[in-house]
ZANUMI-233473 format. One line per field, with one value per atom (N, C-alpha, C): x, y, z; residue in one letter; residue number from 1. Coordinates in nm, 4 decimals, padded with zeros to 6 digits, always signed. Layout:
east <- X, ...;
north <- Y, ...;
up <- Z, ...;
resn <- A, ...;
resi <- NUM, ...;
//
This chain:
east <- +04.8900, +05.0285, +05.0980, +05.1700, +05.2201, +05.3998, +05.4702, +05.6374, +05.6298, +05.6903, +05.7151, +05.8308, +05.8995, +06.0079, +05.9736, +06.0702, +06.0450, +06.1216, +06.0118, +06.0349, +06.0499, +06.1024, +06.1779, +06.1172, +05.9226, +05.8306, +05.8120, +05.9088, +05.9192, +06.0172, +06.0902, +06.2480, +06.1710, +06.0663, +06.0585, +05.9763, +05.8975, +05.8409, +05.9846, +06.0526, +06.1603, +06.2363, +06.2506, +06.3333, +06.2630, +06.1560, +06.0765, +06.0361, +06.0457, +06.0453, +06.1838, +06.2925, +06.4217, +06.4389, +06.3717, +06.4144, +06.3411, +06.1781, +06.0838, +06.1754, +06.2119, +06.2241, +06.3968, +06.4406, +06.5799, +06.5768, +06.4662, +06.4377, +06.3852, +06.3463, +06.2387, +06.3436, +06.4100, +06.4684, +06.6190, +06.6099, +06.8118, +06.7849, +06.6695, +06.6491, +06.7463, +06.7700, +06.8479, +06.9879, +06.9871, +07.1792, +07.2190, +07.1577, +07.2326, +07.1686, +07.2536, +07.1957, +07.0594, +06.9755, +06.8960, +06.9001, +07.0312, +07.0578, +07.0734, +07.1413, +07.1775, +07.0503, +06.9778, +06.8577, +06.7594, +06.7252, +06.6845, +06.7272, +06.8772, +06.9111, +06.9052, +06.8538, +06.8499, +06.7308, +06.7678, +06.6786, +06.6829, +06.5374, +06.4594, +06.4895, +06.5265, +06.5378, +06.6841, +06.7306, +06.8679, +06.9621, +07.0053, +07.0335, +06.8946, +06.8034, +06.6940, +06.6605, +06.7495, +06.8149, +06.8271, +07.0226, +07.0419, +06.9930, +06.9037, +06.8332, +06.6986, +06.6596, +06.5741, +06.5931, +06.7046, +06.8156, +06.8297, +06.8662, +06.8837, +06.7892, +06.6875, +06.5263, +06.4912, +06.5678, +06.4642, +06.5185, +06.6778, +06.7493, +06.8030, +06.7637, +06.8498, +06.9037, +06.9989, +07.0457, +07.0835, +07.1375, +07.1258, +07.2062, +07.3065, +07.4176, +07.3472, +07.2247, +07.1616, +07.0265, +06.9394, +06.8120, +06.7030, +06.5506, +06.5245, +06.4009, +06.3492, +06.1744, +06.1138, +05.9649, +05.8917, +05.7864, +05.7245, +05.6116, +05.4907, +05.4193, +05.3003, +05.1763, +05.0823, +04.9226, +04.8488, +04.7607, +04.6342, +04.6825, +04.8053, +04.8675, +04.9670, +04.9845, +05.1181, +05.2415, +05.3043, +05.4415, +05.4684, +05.4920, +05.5375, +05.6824, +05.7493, +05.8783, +05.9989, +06.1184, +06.1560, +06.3192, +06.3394, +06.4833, +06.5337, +06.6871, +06.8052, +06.8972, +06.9319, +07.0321, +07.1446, +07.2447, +07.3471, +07.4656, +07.5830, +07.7256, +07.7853, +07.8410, +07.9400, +07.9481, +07.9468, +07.9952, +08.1686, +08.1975, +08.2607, +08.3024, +08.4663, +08.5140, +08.4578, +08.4173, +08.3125, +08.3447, +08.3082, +08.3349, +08.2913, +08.3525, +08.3049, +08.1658, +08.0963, +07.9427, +07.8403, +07.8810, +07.7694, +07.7416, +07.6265, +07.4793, +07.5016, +07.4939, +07.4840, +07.3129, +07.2433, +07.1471, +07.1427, +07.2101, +07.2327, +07.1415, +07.0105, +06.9294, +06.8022, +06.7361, +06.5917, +06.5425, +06.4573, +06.3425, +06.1905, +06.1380, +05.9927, +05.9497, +05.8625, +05.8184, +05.7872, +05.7492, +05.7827, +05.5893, +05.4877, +05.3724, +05.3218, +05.4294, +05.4210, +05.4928, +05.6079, +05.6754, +05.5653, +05.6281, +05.5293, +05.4121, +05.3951, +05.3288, +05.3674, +05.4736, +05.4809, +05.5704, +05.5928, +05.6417, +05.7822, +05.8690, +05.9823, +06.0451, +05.9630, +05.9933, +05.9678, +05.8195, +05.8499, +05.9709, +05.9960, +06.0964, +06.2823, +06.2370, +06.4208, +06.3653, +06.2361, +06.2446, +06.2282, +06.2674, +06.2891, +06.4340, +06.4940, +06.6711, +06.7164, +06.6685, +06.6911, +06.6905, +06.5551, +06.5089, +06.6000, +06.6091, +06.7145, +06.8385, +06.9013, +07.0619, +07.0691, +06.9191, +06.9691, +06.9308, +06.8210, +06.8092, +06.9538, +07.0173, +07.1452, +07.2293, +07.2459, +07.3093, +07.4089, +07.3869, +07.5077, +07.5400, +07.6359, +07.6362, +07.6147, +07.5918, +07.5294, +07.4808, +07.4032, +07.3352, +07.4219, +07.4882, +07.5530, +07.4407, +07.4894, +07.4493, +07.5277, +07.5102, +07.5494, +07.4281, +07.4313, +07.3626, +07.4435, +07.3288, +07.4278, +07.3286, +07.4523, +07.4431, +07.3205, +07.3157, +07.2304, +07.0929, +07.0397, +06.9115, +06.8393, +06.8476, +06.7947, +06.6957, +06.5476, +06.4449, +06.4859, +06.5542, +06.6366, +06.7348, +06.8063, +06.8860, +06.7591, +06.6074, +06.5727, +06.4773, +06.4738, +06.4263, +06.4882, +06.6362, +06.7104, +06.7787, +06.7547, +06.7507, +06.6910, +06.5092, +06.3813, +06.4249, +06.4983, +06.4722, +06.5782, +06.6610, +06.7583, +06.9319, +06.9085, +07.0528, +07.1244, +07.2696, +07.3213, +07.4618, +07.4852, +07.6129, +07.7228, +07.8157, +07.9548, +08.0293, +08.0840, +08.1355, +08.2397, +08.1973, +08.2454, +08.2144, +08.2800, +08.2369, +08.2862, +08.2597, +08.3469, +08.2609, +08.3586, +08.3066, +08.3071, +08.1524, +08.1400, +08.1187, +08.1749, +08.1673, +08.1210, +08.0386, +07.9571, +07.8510, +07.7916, +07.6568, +07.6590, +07.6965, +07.6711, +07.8116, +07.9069, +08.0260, +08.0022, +07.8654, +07.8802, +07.9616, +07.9913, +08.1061, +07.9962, +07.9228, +07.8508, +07.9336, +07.8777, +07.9722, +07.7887, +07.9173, +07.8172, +07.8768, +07.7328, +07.7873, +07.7621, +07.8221, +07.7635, +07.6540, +07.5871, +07.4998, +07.5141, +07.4792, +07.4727, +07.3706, +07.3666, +07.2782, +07.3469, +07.3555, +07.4683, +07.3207, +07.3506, +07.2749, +07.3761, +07.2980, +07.3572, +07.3017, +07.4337, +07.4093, +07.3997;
north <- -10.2825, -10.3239, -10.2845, -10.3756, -10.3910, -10.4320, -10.3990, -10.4207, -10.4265, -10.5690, -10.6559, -10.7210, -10.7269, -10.8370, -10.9831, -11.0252, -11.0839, -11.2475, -11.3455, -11.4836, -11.6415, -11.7149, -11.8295, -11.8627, -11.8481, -11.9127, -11.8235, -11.7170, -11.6767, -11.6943, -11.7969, -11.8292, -11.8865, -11.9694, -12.0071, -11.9241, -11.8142, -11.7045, -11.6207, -11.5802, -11.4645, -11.5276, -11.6819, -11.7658, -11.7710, -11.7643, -11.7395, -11.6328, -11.5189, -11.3738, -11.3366, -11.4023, -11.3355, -11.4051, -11.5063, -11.6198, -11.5203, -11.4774, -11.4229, -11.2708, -11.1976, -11.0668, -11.0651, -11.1802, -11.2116, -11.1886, -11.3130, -11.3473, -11.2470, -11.1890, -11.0608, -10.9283, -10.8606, -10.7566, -10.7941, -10.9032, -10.9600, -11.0590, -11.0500, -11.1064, -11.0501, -10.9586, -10.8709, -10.8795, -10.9051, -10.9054, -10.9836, -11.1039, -11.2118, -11.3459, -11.4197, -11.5405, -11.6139, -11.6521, -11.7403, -11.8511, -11.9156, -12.0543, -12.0017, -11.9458, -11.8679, -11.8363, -11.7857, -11.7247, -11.8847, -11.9452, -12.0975, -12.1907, -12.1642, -12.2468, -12.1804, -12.0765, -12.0175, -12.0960, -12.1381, -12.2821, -12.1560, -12.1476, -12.0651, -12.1396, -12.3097, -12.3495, -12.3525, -12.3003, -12.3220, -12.1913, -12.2324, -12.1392, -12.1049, -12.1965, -12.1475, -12.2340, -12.3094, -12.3598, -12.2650, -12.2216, -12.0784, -11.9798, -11.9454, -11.8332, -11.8292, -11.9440, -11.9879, -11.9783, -12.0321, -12.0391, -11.8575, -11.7636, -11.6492, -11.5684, -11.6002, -11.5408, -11.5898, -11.6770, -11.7342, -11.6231, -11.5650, -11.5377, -11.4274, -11.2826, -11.1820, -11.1092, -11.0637, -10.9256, -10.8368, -10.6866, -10.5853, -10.5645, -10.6617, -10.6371, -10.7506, -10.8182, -10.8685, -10.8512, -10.7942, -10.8369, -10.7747, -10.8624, -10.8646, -10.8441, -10.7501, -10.7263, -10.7952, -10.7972, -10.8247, -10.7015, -10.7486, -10.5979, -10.7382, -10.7156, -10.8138, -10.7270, -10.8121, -10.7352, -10.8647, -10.8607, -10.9647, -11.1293, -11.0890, -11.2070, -11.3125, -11.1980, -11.2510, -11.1850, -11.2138, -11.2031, -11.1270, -10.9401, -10.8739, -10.8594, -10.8705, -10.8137, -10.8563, -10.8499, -10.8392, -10.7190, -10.7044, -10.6461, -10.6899, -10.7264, -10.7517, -10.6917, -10.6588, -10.5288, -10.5468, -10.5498, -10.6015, -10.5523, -10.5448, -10.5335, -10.5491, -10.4762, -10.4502, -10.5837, -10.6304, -10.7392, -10.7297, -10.6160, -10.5778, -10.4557, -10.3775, -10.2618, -10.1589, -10.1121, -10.0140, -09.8693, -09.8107, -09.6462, -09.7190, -09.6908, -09.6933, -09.6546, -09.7006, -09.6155, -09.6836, -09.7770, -09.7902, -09.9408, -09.9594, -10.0207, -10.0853, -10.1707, -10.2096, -10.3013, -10.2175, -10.3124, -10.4535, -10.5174, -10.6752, -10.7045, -10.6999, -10.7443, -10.6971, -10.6597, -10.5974, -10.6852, -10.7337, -10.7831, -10.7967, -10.7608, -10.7474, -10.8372, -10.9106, -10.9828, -10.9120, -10.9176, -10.8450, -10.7736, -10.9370, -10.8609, -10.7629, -10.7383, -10.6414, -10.4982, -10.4863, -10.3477, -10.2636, -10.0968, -10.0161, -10.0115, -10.0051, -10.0282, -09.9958, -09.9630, -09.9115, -09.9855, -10.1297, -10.2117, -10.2184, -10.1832, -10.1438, -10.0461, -09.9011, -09.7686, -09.7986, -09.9002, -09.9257, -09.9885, -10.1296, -10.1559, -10.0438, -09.9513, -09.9210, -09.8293, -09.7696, -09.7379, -09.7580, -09.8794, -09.9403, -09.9513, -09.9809, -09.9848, -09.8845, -09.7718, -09.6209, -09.5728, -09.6665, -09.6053, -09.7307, -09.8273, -09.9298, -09.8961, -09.7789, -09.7724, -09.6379, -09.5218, -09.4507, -09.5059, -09.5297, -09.6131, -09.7008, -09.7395, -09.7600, -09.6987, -09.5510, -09.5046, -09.4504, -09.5671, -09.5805, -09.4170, -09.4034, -09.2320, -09.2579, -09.4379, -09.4148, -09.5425, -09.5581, -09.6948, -09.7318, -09.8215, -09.8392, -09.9781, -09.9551, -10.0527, -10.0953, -10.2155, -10.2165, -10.2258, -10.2198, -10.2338, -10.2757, -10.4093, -10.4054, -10.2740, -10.2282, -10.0638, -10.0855, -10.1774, -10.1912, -10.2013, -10.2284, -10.2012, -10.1000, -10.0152, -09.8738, -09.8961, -09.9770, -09.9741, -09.9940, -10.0594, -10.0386, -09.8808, -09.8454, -09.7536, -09.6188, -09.6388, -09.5077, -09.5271, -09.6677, -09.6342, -09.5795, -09.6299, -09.6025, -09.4162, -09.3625, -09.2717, -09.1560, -09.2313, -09.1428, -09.1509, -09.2282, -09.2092, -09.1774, -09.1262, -09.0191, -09.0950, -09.1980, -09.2922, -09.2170, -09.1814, -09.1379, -09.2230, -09.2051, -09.3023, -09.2430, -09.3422, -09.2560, -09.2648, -09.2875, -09.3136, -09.4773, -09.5233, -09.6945, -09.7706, -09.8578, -09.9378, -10.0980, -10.1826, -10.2628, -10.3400, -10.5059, -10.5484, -10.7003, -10.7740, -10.9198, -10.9958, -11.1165, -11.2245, -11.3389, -11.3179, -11.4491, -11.4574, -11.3650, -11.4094, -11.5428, -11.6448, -11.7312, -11.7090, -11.6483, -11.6123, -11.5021, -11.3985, -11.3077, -11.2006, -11.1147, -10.9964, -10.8813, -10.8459, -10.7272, -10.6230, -10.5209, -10.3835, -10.3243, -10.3481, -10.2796, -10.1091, -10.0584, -09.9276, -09.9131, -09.8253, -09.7884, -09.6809, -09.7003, -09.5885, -09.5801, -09.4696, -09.4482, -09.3306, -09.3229, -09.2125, -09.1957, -09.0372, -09.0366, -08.9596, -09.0018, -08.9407, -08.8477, -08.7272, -08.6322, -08.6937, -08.7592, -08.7890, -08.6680;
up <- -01.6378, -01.6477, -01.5179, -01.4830, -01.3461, -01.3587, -01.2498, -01.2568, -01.1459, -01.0725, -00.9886, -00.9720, -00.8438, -00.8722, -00.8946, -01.0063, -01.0466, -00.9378, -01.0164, -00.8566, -00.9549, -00.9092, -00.9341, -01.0077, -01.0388, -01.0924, -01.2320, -01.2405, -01.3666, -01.4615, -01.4413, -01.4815, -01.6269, -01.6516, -01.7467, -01.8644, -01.8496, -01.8842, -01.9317, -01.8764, -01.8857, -01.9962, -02.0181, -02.1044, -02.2423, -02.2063, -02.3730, -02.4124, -02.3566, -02.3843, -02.4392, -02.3703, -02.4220, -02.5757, -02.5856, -02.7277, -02.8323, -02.7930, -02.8831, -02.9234, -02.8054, -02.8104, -02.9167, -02.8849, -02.9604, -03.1093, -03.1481, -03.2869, -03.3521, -03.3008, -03.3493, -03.4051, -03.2768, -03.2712, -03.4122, -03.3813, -03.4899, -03.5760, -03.6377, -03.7632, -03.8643, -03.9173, -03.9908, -03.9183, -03.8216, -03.7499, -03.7543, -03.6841, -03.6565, -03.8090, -03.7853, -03.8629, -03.7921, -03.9240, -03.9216, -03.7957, -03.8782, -03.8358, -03.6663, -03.6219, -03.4919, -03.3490, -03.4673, -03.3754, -03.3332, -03.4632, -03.4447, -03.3056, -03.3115, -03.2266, -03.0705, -03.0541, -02.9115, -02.8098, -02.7170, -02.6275, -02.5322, -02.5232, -02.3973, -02.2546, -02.2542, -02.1189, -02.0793, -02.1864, -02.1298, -01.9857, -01.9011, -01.8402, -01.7085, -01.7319, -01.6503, -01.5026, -01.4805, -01.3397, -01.2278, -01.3352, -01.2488, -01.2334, -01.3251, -01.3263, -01.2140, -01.2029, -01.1044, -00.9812, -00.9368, -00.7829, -00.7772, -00.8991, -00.8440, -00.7758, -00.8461, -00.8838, -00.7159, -00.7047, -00.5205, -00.4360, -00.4841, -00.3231, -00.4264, -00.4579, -00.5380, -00.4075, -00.4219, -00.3614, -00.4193, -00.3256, -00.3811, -00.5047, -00.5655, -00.6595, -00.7519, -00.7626, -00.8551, -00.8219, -00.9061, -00.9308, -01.0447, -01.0337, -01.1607, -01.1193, -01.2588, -01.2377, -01.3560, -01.3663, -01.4819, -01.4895, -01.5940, -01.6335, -01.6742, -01.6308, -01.6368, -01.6369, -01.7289, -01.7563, -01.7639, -01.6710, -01.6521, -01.6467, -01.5714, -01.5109, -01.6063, -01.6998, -01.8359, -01.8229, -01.8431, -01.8151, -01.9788, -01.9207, -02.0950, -02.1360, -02.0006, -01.9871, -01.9225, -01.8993, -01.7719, -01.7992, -01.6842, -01.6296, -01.5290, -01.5740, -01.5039, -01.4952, -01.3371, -01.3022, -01.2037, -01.2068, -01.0819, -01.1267, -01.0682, -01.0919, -01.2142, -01.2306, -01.3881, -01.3967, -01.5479, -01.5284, -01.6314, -01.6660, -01.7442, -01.6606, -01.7402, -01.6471, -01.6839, -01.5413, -01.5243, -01.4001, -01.3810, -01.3111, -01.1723, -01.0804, -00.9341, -00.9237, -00.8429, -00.8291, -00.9595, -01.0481, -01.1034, -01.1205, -01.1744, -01.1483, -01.3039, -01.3632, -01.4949, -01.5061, -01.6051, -01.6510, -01.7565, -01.7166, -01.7678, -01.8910, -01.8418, -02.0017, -01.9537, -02.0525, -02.0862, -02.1931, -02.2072, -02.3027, -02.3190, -02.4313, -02.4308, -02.5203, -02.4697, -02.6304, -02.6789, -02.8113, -02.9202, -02.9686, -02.8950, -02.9200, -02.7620, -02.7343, -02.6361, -02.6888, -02.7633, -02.8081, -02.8203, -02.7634, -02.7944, -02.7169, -02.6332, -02.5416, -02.4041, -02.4007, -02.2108, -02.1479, -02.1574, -02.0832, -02.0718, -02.1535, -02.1795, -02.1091, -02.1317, -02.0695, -01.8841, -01.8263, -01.7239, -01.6482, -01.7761, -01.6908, -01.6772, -01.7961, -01.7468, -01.6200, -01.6230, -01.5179, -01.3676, -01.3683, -01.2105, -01.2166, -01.3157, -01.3227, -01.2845, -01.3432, -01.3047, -01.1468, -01.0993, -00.9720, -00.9066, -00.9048, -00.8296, -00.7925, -00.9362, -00.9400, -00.8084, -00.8104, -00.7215, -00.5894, -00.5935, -00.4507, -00.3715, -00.4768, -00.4127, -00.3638, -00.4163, -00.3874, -00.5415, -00.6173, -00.7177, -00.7755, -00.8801, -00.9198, -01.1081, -01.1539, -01.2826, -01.2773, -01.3869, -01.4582, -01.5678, -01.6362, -01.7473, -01.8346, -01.9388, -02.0170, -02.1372, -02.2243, -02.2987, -02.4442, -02.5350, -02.6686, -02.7773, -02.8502, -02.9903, -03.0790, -03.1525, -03.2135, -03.2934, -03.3734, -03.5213, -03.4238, -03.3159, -03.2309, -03.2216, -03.3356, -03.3257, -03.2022, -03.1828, -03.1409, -02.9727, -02.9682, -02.7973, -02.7614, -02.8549, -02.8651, -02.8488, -02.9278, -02.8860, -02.7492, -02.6842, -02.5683, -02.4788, -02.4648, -02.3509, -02.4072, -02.4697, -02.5180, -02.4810, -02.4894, -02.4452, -02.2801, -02.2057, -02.0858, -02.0330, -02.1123, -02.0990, -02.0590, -02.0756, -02.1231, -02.2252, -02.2093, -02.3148, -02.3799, -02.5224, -02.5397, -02.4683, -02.4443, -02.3728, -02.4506, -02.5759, -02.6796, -02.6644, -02.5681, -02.5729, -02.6615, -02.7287, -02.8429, -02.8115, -02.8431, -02.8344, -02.9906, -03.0286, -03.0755, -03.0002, -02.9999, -02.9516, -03.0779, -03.0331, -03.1488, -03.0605, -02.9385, -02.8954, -02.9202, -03.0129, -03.0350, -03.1894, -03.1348, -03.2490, -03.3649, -03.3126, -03.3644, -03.4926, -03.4985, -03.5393, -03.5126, -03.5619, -03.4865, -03.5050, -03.3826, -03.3920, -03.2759, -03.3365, -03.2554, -03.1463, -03.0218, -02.8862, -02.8852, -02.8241, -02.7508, -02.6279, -02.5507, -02.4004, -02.3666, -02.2711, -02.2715, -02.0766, -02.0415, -01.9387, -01.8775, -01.7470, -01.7448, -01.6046, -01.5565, -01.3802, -01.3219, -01.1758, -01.0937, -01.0074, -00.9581, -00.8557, -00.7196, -00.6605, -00.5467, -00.4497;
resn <- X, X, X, X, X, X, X, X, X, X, X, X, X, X, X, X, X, X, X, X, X, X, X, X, X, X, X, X, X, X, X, X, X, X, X, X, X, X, X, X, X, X, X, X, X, X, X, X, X, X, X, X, X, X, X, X, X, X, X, X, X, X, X, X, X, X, X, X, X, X, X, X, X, X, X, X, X, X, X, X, X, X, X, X, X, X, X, X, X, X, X, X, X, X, X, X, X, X, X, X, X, X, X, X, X, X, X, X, X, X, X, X, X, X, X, X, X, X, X, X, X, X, X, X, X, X, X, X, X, X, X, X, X, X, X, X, X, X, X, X, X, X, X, X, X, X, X, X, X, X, X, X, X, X, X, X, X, X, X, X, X, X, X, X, X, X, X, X, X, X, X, X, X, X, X, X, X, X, X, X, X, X, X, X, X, X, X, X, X, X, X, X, X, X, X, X, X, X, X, X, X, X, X, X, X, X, X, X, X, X, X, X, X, X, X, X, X, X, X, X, X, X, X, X, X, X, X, X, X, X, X, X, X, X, X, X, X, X, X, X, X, X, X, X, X, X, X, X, X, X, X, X, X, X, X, X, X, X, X, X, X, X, X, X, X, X, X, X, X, X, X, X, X, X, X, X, X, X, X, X, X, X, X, X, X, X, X, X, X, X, X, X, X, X, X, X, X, X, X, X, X, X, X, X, X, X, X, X, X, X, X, X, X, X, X, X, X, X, X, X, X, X, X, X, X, X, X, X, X, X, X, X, X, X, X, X, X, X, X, X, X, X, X, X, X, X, X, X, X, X, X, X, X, X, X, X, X, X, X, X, X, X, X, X, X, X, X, X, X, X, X, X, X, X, X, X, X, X, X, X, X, X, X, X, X, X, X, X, X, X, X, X, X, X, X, X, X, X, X, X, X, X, X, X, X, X, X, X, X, X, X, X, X, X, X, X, X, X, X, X, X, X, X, X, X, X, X, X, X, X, X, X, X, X, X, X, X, X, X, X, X, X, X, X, X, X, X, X, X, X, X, X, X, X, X, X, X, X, X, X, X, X, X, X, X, X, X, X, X, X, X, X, X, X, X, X, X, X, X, X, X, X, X, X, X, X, X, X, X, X, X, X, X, X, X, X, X, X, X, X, X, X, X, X, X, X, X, X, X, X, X, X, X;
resi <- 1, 1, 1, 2, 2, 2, 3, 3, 3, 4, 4, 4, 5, 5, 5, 6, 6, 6, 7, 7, 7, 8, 8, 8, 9, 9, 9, 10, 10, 10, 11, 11, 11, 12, 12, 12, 13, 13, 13, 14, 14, 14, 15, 15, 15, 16, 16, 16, 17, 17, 17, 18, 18, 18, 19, 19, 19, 20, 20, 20, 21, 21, 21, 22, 22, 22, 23, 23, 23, 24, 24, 24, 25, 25, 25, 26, 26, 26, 27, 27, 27, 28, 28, 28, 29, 29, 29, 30, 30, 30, 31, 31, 31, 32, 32, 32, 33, 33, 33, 34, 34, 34, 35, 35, 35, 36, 36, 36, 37, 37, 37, 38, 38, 38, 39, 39, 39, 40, 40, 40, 41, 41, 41, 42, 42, 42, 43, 43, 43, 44, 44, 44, 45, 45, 45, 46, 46, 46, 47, 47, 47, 48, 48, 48, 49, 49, 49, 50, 50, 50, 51, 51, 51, 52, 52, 52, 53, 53, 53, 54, 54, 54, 55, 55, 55, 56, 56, 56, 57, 57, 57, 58, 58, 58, 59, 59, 59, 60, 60, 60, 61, 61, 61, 62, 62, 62, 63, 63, 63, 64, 64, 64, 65, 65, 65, 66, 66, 66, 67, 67, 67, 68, 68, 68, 69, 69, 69, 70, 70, 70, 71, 71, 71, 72, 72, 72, 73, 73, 73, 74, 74, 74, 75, 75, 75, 76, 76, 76, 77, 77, 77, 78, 78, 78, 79, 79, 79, 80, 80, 80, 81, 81, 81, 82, 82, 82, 83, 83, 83, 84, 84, 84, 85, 85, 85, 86, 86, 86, 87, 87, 87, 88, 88, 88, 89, 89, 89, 90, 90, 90, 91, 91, 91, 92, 92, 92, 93, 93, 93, 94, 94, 94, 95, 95, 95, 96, 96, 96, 97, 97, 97, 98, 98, 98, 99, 99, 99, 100, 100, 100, 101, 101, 101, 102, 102, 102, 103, 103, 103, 104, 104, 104, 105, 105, 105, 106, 106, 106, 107, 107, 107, 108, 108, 108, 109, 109, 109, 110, 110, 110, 111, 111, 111, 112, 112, 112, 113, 113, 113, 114, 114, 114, 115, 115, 115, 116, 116, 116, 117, 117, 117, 118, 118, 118, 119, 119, 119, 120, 120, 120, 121, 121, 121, 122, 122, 122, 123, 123, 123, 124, 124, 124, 125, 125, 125, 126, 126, 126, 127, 127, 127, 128, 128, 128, 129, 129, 129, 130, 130, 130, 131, 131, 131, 132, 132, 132, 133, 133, 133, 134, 134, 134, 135, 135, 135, 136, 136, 136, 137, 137, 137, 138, 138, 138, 139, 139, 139, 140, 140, 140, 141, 141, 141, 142, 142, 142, 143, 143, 143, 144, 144, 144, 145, 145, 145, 146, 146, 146, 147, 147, 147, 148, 148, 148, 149, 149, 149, 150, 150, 150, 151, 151, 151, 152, 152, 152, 153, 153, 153, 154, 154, 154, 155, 155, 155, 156, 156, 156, 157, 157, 157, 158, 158, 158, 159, 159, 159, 160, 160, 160, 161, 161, 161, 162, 162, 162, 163, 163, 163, 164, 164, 164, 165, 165, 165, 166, 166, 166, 167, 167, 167, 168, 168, 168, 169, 169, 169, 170, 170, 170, 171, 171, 171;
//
């Protein structure tokens, strides 16, 4: 198992990992009907165009074993209000016959190592709460909640409640 940046020719891999790792993890959260309708190609244009040309305020790895695509991470600029100095990890996903296995814990840890390599002074993230199984990775690798909550209603116009997690580096 290997973590690589990830390249234009994985836009369509990363799109069916996030659909699998979706359906899987929010069966119990989100609706049926909801998860059904999530299109792996959608969005995978831009995602392609980014994947050619990232810079330092966007970019993305994968975790690959014997030339399959297990994982990926996406990391760039708050996209939401955030502390000076930090690094937000955008999205993590594993397919699901990958959980448990390593690929996960590799990728936050290139987010980790990206945010100081920058320089940044934290990593932020967001989580929906009911994710226990995400909540205890970023956990094990020493992400902590900051007591931020919010609630989103774009997932399919469910109203699920996010938390924050963060982790600071000593610059």
């Amino acid at each position: 198992m290997q973590v690589r940046s990830a390249r234009a020719e994985d836009a369509h891999a990363i799109g069916q990992i996030r659909i699998a790792a979706w359906r899987a993890a929010y069966a119990a959260i989100m609706g049926a009907h909801y998860l059904a309708s999530l299109d792996a190609t959608q969005g995978m244009e831009a995602l392609a165009a980014k994947l050619q040309s990232p810079t330092p305020s966007w970019r993305a790895w994968v975790c690959e074993s014997n030339g399959a695509l297990q994982g990926f991470v996406i990391v760039g600029e708050p996209r939401y209000k955030a502390r000076l100095g930090t690094l937000e990890l955008w999205a993590l996903n594993v397919h699901p016959h990958h959980w448990r296995l390593g690929a996960g814990r590799q990728l936050v840890r290139v987010a980790l190592q990206e945010a100081q390599s920058q320089g940044r002074r934290r990593l932020e993230l967001w989580c929906i709460d009911a994710n226990v199984r995400a909540a205890s990775l970023y956990e094990s690798a020493g992400l902590v909640r900051t007591g931020e909550m919010r609630t989103n209603a774009g997932f399919g116009g469910h109203r699920l409640t996010e938390v924050a997690y963060e982790r600071a580096f000593k610059n």
